[in-house]
Each structure stands twice: as C-alpha cells, then as structure tokens.
C-alpha positions as CSV (number, residue, x, y, z in Angstrom):
1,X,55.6,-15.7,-17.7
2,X,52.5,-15.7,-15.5
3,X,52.0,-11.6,-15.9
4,X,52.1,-12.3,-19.8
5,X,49.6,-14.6,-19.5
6,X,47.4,-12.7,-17.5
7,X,47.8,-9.5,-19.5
8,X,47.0,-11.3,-22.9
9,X,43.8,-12.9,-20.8
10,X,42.9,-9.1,-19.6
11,X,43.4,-7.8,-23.4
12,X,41.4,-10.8,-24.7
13,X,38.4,-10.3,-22.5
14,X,38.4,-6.3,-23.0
15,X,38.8,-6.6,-26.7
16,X,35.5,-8.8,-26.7
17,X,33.7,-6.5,-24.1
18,X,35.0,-3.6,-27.1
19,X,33.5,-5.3,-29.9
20,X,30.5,-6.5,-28.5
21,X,29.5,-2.9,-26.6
22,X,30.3,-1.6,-30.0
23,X,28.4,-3.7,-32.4
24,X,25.2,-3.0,-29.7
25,X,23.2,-0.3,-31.3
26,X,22.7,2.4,-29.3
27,X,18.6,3.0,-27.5
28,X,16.7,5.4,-29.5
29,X,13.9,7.5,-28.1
30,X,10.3,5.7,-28.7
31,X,6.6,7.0,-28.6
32,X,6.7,6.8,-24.7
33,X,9.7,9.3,-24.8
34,X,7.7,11.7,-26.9
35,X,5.2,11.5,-24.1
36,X,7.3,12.9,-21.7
37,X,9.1,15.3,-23.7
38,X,5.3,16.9,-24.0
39,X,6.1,17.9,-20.0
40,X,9.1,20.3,-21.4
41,X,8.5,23.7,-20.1
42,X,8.1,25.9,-17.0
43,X,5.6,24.9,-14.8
44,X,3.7,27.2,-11.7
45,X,3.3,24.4,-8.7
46,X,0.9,24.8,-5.7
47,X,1.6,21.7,-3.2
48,X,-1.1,21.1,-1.0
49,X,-0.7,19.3,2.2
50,X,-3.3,19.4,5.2
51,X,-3.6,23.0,5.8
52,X,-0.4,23.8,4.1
53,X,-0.3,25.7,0.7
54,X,3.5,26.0,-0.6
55,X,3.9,27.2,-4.2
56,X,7.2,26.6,-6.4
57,X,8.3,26.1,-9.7
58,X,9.1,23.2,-12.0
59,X,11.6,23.0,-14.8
60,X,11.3,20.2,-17.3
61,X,13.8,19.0,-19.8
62,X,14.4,16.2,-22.1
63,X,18.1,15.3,-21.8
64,X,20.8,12.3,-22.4
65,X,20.1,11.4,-25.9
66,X,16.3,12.5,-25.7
67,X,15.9,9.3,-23.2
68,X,15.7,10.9,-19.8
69,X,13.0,13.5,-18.5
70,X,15.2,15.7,-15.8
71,X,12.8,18.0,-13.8
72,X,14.4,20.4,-11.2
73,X,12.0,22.2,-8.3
74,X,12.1,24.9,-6.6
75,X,9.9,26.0,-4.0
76,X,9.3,26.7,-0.3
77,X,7.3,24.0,1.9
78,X,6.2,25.4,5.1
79,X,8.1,28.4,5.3
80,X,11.6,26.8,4.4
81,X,13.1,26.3,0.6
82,X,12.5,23.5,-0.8
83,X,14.6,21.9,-3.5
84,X,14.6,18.5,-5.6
85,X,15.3,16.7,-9.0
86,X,14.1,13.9,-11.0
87,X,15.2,11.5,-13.4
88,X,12.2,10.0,-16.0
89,X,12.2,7.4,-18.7
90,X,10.5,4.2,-20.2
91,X,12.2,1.4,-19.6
92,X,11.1,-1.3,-22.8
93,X,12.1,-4.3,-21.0
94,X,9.7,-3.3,-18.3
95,X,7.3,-2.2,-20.1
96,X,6.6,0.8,-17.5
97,X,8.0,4.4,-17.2
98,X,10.6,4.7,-14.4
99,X,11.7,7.9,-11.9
100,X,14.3,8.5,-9.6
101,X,13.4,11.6,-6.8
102,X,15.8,13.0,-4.9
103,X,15.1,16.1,-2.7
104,X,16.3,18.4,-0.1
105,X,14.0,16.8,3.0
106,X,15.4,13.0,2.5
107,X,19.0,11.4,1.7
108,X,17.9,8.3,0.2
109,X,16.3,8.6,-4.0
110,X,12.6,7.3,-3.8
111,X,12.4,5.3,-7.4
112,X,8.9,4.2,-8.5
113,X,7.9,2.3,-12.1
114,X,4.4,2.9,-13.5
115,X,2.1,2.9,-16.7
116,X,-0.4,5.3,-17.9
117,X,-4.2,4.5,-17.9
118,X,-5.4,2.9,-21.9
119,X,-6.6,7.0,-22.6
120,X,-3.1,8.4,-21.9
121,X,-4.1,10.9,-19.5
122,X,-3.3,9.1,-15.8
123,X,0.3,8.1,-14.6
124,X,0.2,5.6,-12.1
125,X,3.4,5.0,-10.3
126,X,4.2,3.2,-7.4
127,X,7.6,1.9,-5.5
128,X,9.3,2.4,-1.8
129,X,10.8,5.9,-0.2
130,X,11.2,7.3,3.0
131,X,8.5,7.9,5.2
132,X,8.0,11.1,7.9
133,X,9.9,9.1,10.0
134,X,12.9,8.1,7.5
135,X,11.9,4.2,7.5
136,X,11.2,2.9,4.2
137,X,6.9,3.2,3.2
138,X,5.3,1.8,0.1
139,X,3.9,5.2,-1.9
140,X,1.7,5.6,-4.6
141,X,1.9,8.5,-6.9
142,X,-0.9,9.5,-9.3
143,X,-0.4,12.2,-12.2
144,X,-3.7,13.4,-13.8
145,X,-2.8,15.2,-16.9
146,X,-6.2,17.4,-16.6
147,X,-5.7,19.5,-20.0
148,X,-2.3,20.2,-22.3
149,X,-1.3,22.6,-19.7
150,X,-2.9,21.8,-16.8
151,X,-1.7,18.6,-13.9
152,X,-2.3,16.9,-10.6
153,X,0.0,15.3,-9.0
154,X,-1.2,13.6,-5.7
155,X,1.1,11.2,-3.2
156,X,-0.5,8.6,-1.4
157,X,1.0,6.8,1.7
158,X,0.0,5.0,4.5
159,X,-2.4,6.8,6.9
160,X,-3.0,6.0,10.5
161,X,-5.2,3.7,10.0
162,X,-2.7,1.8,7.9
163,X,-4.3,2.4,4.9
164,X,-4.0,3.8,1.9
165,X,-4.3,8.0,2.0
166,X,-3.4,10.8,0.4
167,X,-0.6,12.3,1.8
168,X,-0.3,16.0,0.2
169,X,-0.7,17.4,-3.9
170,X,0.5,19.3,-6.4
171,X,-1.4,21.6,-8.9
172,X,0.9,22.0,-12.0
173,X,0.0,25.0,-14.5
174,X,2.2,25.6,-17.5
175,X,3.7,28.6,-18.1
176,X,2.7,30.5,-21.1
C-alpha cells in the first residue's frame, strides 16, 4: 500500500511541476540581446600582452533561441595554439549582461556580470577566474566598442603592487 501512495505523491508533484513549467511563457530575446547579436560575424584578433603579439580569430553567433551570444577563438599565444569559447546573455533579473569563458590554458570557467556605459559603447564586466598561478583573482574586463567594426578588449588583474593593472588586450577588427 505504501508504494501506491508514494507513486500517486510522485505523479501528483510531477503533474504540478508539468503544468506550471508549461503555463511559464517561454524568455524572449529583448533590446540587450539585439545588442549582442550586433557582434555576429568574423572577427581578426591581435592580443597584446607585455611584449607578446598573438593574433587569432573570433567567431560570433547568436544561438539557443536568439538568447545566448556563443563566441569560439582561435589563435596562437606565445608560440602555442590557443583555443576557447564563450557563453553571453542579459540576465533581466540582474539587470546586467552575463559570460561564461572557458579556454584551453585554465580548467575552471571564469564568469563575470556587467553593464554598458549610459552611450552604449563601453562593456564593463567584472567577476573571479584563475589567476597565473591557478588561485582564484578578482578581474576586470573592459570592451570598447571603438567604431561598428572596430573593438578593444583589455583584462585587468591584480599587479604586483596589488593593484589594479592591465594584464594583456585584444584588438578586434571585423571581417569584411
């Protein structure tokens, strides 16, 4: 008798989950979305840290029901291929445009949330990733959308004087 019970208590639960997942309109893209979906496209890269000049390219594409921005990178950094992929959105409950990076120098995602400057023009993001060392840093990341085609990307991180410093950049150039 028990297993009855519990089955009709399982059904009765999963039918409500059902009806309520289902009566839950489904998230339509907004005006932030069509922001991002502006990045669609090849882009040319040429990453800049210290000394170092790396070049690579840059595949944007808006994906999942027009709500995600998926980028995927190809390059070389320092004389050895360089891979990674990003996830892209606006989160409304936020109120802030959120990433996931993953790449193929660290195993753990850095995700950062940010807004764009009151022109449009200047992504600010900021959140927690793994440093040089693999121990978690707070980083900055500042996107400078310089012309329709044209962006700078630059990380900042600790430096070692503890503060704030830019830690390499990244010269976007669409392709035509």
């Amino acid at each position: 008798m028990s297993s009855v019970i519990r089955w009709c208590a399982v059904w009765s639960v999963t039918l409500m989950f059902v009806s309520n997942v289902s009566a839950q309109e489904s998230p339509k893209p907004g005006p932030e979305h069509r922001k991002l979906k502006e990045l669609e496209g090849t882009w040319d890269a040429i990453m800049k840290f210290g000394d170092t000049e790396s070049k690579g390219t840059v595949v944007y594409k808006m994906e999942v029901g027009g709500l995600w921005l998926t980028s995927d990178f190809q390059g070389d950094f320092a004389g050895e291929k360089f891979s990674g992929k990003g996830l892209d959105s606006y989160d409304p409950a936020k109120k802030k445009y959120v990433s996931v990076w993953v790449d193929s120098m660290i195993t753990s995602p850095l995700i950062t949330e940010g807004t764009y400057d009151k022109d449009g023009k200047v992504l600010t993001m900021t959140g927690e990733g793994p440093g040089p060392d693999g121990k978690p840093i707070k980083m900055k990341m500042v996107t400078e959308h310089k012309e329709k085609n044209t962006m700078l990307f630059t990380m900042f991180g600790p430096g070692e004087d503890g503060k704030e410093a830019a830690m390499f950049s990244i010269t976007y150039k669409r392709r035509k």
